[in-house]
C-alpha positions in Angstrom: 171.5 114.8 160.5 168.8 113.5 162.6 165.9 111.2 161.1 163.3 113.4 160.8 165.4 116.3 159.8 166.6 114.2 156.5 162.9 112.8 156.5 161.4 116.6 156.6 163.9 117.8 153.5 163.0 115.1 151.3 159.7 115.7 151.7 159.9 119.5 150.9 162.1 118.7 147.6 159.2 116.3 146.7 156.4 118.3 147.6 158.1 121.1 145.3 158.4 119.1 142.3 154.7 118.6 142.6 153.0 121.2 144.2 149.3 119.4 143.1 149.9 115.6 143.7 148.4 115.3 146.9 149.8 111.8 148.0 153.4 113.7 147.9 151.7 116.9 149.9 150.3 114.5 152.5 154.3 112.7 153.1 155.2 116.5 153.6 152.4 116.7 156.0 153.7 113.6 157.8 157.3 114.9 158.0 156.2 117.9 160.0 154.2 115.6 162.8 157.8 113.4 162.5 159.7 116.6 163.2 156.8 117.4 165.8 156.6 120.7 163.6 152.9 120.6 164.6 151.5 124.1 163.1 153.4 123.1 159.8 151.8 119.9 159.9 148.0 121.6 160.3 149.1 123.9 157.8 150.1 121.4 155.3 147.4 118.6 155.8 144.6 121.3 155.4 146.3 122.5 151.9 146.3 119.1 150.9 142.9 118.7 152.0 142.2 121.7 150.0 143.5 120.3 146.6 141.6 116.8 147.3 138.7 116.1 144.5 137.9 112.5 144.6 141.3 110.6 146.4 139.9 109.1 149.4 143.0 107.3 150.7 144.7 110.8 150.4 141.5 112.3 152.0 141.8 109.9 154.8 145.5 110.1 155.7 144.6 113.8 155.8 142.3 112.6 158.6 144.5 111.2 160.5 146.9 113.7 160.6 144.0 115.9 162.2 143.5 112.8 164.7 147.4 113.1 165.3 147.0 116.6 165.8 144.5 116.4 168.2 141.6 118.0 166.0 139.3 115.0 166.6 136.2 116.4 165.3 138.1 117.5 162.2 139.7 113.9 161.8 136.4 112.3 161.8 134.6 114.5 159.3 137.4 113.7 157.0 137.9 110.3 157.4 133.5 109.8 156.8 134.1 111.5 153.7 136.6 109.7 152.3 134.8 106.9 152.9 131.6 107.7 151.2 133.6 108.8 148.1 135.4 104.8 148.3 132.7 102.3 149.8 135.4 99.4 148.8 138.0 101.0 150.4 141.3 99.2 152.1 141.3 97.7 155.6 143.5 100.4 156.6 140.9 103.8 156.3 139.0 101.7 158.9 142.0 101.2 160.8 142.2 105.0 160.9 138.6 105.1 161.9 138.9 103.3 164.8 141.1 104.7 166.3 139.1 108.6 165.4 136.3 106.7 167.4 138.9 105.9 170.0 139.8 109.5 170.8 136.0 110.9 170.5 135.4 108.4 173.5 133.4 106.3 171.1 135.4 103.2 172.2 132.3 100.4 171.6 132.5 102.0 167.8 136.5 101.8 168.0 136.2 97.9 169.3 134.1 97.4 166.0 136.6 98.7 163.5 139.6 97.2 165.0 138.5 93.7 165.6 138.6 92.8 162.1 140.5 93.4 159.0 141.6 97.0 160.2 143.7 94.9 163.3 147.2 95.6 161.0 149.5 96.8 163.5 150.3 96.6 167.0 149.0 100.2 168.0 145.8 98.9 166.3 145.9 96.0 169.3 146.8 98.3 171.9 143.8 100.7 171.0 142.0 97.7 171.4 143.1 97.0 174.3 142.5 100.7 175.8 138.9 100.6 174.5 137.8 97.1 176.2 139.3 98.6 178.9 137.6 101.9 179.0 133.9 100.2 178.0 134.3 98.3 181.1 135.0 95.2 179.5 137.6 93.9 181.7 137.5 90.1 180.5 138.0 91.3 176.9 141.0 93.9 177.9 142.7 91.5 179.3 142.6 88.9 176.4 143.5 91.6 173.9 146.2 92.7 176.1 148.0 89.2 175.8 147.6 89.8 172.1 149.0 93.2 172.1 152.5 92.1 174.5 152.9 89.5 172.1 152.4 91.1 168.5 153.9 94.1 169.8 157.7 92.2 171.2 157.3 90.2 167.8 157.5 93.5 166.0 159.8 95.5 167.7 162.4 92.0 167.7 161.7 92.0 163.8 163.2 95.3 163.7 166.1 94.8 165.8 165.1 96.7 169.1 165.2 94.7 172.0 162.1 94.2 173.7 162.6 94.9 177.7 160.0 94.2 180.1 156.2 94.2 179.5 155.1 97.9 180.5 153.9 100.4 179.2 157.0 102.2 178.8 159.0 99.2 177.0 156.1 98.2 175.1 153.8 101.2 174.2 156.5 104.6 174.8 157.2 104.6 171.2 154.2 105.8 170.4 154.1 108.4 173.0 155.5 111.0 170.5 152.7 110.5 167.9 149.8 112.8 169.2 150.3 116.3 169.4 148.3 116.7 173.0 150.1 114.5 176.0 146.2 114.1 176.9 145.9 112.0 173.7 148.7 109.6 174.7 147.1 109.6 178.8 143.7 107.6 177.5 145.6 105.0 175.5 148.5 104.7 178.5 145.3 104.5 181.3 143.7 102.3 179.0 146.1 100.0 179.0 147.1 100.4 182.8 143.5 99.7 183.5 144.0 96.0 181.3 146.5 95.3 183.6 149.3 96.8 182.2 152.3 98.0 184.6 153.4 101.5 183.7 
C-alpha cells in the first residue's frame, strides 16, 4: 500500500469518528492533496471551513489548502480571517501568508512575512528566494539562495535522502507535487532559476 493511500484511509477512519472536530476534517483534507485527489480535497477543506466558529489555526490550514489548490483569492480571504479572530497567532499562519502573497504576485508582501519568524522551513527560504528574485532584487535572491541550498541539503541529509547536485530538480522537485496547477510550481521554479539556480 502506497503512502498516501494508507495516509488517505486513516484519515477517513478519523474523520468518521468525528464528523465535527475540524482539526481531524482538515488531516482528511490534507490526505486528498497527498493522494493528489484534488476535487475531494476542495470538497473537504470547504466542509471544514464550513463547521469553523472561532479555530483560526484550523481556519488557516483551510487556507492553505485553497493556496495548494490553486484558489488563491480564496486562500487569502481565509487566512486574513483567521488572523483577525487570533492577533497572537503562531509564526506558522504567517508562514502560510507569505507564501498566499507569493502566488497573488504580491512578492514585496511575501519577502515581509518570510524574513522573520515565519522562515521555518526550507520551502519558506526557497519562496524567499523566488520573491527577491521576481521583485528584481537580484543581490538579495542571490544571498537567500545560498541559504536556501544550504538549509534545504541539511534537511533532506537529516532525513536520509541524499542530496545530489544543487538544481532545481535535486533541491526544489519535491515540492513540485504540492500545487494543484503546474503554473503554481513554474513561478517558484523561474524564481529560483532567475537567482541563479540551474534547472
Amino acid at each position: 500500500m502506497s503512502v498516501p493511500k494508507f495516509a488517505l484511509d486513516i484519515a477517513r477512519k478519523g474523520a468518521a469518528l468525528d464528523n465535527n472536530d475540524v482539526y481531524i476534517q482538515d488531516q482528511l483534507g490534507y490526505a486528498y492533496l497527498s493522494a493528489q485527489l484534488w476535487d475531494e480535497a476542495n470538497v473537504q477543506f470547504e466542509k471544514t471551513l464550513s463547521r469553523i466558529v472561532n479555530e483560526a489555526e484550523s481556519m488557516a490550514w483551510c487556507g492553505y489548502g485553497f493556496l495548494l489548490l490553486s484558489r488563491h483569492e480564496k486562500a487569502h480571504e481565509v487566512v486574513i480571517e483567521a488572523m483577525r479572530l487570533d492577533p497572537l497567532h503562531p509564526p506558522s499562519l504567517d508562514w502560510i501568508l507569505g507564501q498566499v502573497y507569493f502566488f497573488l504576485g504580491r512578492y514585496e508582501d511575501s519577502v515581509g512575512k518570510l524574513i522573520g519568524e515565519a522562515h521555518l522551513n526550507s520551502l519558506a527560504g526557497a519562496i524567499l528566494v523566488a520573491a527577491y528574485a521576481h521583485s528584481e532584487r537580484q543581490g538579495e535572491a542571490e544571498t537567500a539562495l545560498v541559504s536556501f541550498v544550504q538549509r534545504r541539503r541539511a534537511e533532506l541529509e537529516s532525513r536520509g535522502i541524499a542530496a545530489g547536485a544543487n538544481t532545481i530538480a535535486e533541491l526544489a522537485g519535491g515540492f513540485r507535487a504540492m500545487w494543484r496547477n503546474p503554473e503554481d510550481w513554474g513561478l517558484l521554479a523561474s524564481g529560483l532559476r532567475q537567482a541563479g539556480l540551474p534547472d
